[in-house]
C-alpha positions as CSV (number, residue, x, y, z in Angstrom):
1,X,116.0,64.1,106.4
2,X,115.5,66.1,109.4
3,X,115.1,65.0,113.2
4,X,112.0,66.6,113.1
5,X,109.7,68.2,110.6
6,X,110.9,71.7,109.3
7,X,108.9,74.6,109.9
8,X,106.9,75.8,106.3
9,X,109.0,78.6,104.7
10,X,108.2,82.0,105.3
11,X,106.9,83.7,102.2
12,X,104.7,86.9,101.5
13,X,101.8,86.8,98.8
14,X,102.8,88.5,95.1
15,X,100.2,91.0,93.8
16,X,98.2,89.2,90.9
17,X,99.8,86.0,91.5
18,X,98.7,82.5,93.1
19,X,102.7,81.8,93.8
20,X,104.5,83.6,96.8
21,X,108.0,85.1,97.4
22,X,109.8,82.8,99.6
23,X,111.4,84.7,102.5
24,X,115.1,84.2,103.5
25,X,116.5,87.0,106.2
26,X,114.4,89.9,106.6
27,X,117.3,93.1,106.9
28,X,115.5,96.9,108.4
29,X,117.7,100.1,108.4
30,X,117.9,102.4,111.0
31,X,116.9,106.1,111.0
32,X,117.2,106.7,107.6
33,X,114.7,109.1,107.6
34,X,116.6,112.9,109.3
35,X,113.2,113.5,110.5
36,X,112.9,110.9,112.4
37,X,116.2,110.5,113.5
38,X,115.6,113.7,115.4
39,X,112.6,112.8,116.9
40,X,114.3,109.6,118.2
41,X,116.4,112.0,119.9
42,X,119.5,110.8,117.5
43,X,121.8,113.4,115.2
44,X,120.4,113.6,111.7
45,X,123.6,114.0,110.1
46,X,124.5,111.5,107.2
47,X,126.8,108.9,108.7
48,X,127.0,105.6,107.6
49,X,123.7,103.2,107.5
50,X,123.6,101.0,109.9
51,X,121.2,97.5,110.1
52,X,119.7,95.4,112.5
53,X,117.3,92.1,111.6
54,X,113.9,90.5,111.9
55,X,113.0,86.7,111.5
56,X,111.7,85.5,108.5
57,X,108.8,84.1,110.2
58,X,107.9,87.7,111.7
59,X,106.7,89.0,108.0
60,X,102.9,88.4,107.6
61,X,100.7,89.3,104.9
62,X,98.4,92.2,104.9
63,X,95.1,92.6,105.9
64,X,95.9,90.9,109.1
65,X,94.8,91.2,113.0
66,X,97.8,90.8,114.8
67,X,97.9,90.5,118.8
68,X,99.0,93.1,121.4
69,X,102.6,91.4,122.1
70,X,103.6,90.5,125.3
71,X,106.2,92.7,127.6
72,X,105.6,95.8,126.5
73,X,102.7,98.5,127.4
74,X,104.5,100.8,124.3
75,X,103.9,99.6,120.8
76,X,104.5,101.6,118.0
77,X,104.0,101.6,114.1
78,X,106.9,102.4,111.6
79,X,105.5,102.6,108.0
80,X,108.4,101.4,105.2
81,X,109.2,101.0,101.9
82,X,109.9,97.2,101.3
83,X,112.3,95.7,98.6
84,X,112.3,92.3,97.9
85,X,116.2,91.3,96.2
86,X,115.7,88.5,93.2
87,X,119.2,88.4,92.4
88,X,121.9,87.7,94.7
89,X,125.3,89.0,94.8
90,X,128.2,90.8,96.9
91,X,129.8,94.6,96.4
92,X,127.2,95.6,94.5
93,X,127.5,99.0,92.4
94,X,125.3,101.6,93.2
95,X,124.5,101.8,89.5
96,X,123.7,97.9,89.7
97,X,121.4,97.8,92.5
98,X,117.8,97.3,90.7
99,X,119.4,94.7,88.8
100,X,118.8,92.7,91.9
101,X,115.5,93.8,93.1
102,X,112.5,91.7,92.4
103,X,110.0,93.9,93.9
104,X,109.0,96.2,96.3
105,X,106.2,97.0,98.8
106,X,105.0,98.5,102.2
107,X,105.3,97.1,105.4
108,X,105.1,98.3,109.3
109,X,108.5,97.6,111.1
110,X,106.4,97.2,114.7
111,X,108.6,97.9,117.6
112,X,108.0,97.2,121.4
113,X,109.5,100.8,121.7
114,X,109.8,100.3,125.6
115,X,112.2,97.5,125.6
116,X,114.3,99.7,122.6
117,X,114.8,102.1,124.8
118,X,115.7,99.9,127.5
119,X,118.0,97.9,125.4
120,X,119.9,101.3,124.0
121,X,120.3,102.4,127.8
122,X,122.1,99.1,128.5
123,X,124.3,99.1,126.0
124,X,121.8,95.5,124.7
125,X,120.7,93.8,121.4
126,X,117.8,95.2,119.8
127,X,116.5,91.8,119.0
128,X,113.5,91.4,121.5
129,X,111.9,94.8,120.6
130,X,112.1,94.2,116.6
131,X,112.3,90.9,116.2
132,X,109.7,89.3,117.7
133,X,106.2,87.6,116.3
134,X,104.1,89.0,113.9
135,X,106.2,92.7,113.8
136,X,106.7,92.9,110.1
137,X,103.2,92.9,108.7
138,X,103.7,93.6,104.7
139,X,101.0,93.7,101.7
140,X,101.6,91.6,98.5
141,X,104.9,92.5,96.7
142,X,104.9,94.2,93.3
143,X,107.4,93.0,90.5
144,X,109.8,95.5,89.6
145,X,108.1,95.7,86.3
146,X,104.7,97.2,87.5
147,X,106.7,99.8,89.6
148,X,106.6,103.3,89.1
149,X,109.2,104.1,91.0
150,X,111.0,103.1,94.6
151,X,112.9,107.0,94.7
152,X,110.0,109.3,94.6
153,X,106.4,108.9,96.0
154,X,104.7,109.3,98.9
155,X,104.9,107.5,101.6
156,X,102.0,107.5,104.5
157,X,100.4,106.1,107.7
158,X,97.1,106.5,109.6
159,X,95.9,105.3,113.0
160,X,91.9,105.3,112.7
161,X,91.7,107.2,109.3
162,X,94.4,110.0,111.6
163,X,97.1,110.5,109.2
164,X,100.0,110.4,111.3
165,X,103.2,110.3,109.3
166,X,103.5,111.4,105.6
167,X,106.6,112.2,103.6
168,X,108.2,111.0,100.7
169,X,110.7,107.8,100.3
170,X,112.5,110.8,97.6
171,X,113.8,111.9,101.5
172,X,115.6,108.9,102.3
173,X,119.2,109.5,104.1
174,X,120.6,106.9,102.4
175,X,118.5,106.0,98.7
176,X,118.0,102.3,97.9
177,X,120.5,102.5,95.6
178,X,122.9,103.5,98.2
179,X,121.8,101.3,101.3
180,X,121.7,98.0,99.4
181,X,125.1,98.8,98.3
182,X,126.8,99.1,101.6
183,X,124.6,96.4,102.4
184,X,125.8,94.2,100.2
185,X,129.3,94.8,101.4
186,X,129.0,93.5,104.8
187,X,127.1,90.2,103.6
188,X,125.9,88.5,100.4
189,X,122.5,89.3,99.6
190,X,120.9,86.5,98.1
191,X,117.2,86.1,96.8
192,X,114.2,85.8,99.4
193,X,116.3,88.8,101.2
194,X,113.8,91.5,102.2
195,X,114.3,95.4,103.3
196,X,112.8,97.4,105.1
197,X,114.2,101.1,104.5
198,X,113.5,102.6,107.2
199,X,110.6,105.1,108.1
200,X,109.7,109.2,108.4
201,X,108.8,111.2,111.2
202,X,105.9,110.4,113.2
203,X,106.1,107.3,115.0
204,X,103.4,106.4,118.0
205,X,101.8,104.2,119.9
206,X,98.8,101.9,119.1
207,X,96.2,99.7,121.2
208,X,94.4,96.8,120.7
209,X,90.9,97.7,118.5
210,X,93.4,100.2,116.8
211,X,93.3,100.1,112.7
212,X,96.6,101.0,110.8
213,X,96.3,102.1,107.2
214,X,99.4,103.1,105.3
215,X,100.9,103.0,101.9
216,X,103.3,103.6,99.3
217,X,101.7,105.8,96.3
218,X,102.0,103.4,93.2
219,X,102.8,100.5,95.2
220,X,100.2,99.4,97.5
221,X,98.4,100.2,100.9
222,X,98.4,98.1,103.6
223,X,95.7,97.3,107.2
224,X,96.7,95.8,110.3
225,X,94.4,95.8,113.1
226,X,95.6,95.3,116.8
227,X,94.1,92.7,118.8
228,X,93.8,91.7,122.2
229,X,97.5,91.3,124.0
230,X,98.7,87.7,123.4
């Protein structure tokens, strides 16, 4: 019994399936693309990964119209790969990572990229320019078994059929293998735990009445169209 009623569990659709994938902490690492680490302004040399969160409640399936957010006049589109973890576990082996992956996907890490900057100057949280509603628009997940492969495939975005970032997730700092693993090292990853793993070179703004198109080759594709500012 609860003092009020709980709010519905965040969950993201399953490809070919009428159930979902219930959503328990939603993990994102940072720069793990060196392109993109440079054009953030950062070093692209391969130190440690670091990690920062999203609320479960900020994933939304795909197609979706999400609204301009409020407080920033700068929002920008990171394309990811997403992995979904099934299994749960801590100091997880490199070479034991898929065991615990129940699927993967793409998503679009959106970022009020004005109050990032802001928050970095200060020395502040990251929270309110990752974290807040609707920011982690993601299509249907894919079991692990109808995967080609989360190492090697391309990886894409356009703005209004403008392709504007495309590399391959084979160009990741830190591999999935590798990133889970530390992951799991600093908390227990349990399933429900999604990650986004970061995103290439090419970030930008959008506008409401903008269309974003992206995709993971041999995963799935993904449209998000910006509405009017909430």
């Amino acid at each position: 019994m609860y003092v009020f009623d709980a709010p519905p569990q965040a969950s993201l659709a399953v490809l070919g399936s009428d159930a979902r994938l219930p959503i328990r902490r939603i993990f994102c690492v940072g720069r793990n693309y060196a392109a993109h680490a440079v054009e953030m302004g950062k070093d692209p040399e391969r130190d440690p990964p670091f990690f920062f969160t999203k609320p479960a409640d900020a994933a939304l399936d795909t197609p979706c119209t999400i609204p301009y957010p409020p407080l920033t006049d700068d929002l920008h589109y990171e394309i990811e790969l997403i992995i979904a973890i099934g299994k749960g576990g801590s100091n997880i082996a490199e070479s034991d990572v898929f065991d615990h992956i129940w699927g993967a996907s793409v998503g679009v890490d959106m970022t009020r990229r004005d109050l990032q900057w802001a928050a970095k100057e200060n020395g502040h949280p990251w929270d309110m320019a990752k974290g807040f509603d609707y920011s982690a628009p993601i299509a249907p997940i894919v079991p692990m078994a109808d995967v080609p492969s989360v190492e090697d495939a391309r990886i894409w975005l356009a703005v209004n059929r403008e392709i504007k970032q495309d590399a391959n997730i084979s160009q990741l700092t830190w591999s999935v293998r590798e990133h889970i693993a530390t992951l799991s090292r600093a908390v227990t990853l349990a399933p429900g735990d999604i990650i986004m793993t970061g995103t290439p070179a090419g970030v930008g703004a959008v506008n409401t009445g903008d269309v974003i198109t992206g995709g993971v080759d041999g995963i799935g594709e993904l449209e998000v169209t910006i509405g009017a500012k909430a």
